[in-house]
C-alpha positions, 0 to 999 in steps of 0.5 A, spaced: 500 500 500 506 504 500 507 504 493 500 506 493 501 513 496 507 514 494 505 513 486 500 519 489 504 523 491 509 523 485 502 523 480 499 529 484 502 536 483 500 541 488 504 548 487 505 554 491 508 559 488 510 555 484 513 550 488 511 543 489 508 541 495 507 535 494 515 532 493 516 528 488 522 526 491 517 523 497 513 518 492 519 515 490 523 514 496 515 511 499 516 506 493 523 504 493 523 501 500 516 496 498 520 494 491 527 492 494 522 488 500 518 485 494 524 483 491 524 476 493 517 475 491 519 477 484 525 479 481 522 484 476 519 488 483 528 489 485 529 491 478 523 496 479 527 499 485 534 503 481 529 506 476 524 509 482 531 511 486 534 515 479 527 518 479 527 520 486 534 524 484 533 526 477 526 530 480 530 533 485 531 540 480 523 540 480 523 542 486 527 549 485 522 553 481 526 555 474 525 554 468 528 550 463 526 543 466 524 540 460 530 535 460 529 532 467 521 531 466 524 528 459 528 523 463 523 523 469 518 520 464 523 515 461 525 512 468 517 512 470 516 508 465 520 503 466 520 504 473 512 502 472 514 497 466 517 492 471 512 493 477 507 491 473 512 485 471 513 484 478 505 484 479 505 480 473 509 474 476 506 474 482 499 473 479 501 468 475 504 464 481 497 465 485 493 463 478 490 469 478 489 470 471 484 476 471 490 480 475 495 478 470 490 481 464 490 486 468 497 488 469 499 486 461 494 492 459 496 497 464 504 496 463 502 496 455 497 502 456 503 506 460 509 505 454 504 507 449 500 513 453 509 515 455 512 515 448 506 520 445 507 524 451 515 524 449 514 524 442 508 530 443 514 534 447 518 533 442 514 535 436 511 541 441 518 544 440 517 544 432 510 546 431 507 550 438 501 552 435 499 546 431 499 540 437 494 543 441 488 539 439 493 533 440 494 535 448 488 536 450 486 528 448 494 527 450 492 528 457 485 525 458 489 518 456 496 519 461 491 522 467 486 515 465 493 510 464 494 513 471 489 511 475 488 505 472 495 503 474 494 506 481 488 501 482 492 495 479 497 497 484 491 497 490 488 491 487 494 487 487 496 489 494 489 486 496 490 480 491 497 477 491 499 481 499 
């Protein structure tokens, strides 16, 4: 459930003055102490662990309210994707040795649909770069698909611990 609250407070953005109050940095410590535990159980969750800790690290400068940011947030998505891409292997192992079918189903489309939704937001940055003004009718559908991937990656992790715990 730690790895719960801490994706939580790496998803939530709550600024002030545009300070982020609610520390990346945090979430990633709250979810790599439960991956090495969970390491045992399934390699997968061990090699979750030093992507969440450089993550942590690199959402360091995040916290000081300058501009440009863009190379860290680039990195930060990268290292979250495959931070998430081998929790839900983890998940995916560990539903496998349960025979819970349903979860295992479960974590594969959650662990596609983040690769996917996080390669357009990359590439869509990318592109925003060249063409400013033509991508605004991509963000809009952009962010409707990562908020929804998130959510459903935060409920797999809350199904999994109630599961496979």
């Amino acid at each position: 459930m730690q790895i719960l609250w801490g994706m939580l407070f790496v998803l939530i953005d709550v600024k002030l003055q545009n300070f982020d109050v609610a520390l990346d940095v945090i979430g990633y410590v709250m979810i790599v102490g439960p991956l090495g535990r969970l390491a045992p159980a399934a390699a997968a969750f061990g090699t979750a662990r030093p992507f969440a800790l450089i993550a942590g690290v690199v959402s360091l400068p995040a916290m000081i309210p300058i501009e440009p940011l863009q190379p860290f947030w680039f990195l930060q998505t990268v290292l979250d994707v495959f931070m998430i891409w081998y929790l839900c292997s983890g998940i995916i192992d560990l539903a496998n040795a349960r025979a819970n079918a349903a979860l295992v189903m479960n974590a594969t489309s959650v662990r596609t649909l983040n690769v996917l939704a996080s390669t357009s937001a990359l590439f869509v940055t990318v592109l925003a770069a060249i063409v400013r003004d033509r991508l605004v009718y991509l963000a809009i559908p952009l962010i409707a698909l990562l908020i929804t991937v998130a959510v459903l990656t935060l409920l797999l992790v809350k199904r999994a611990s109630a599961e496979i715990a």
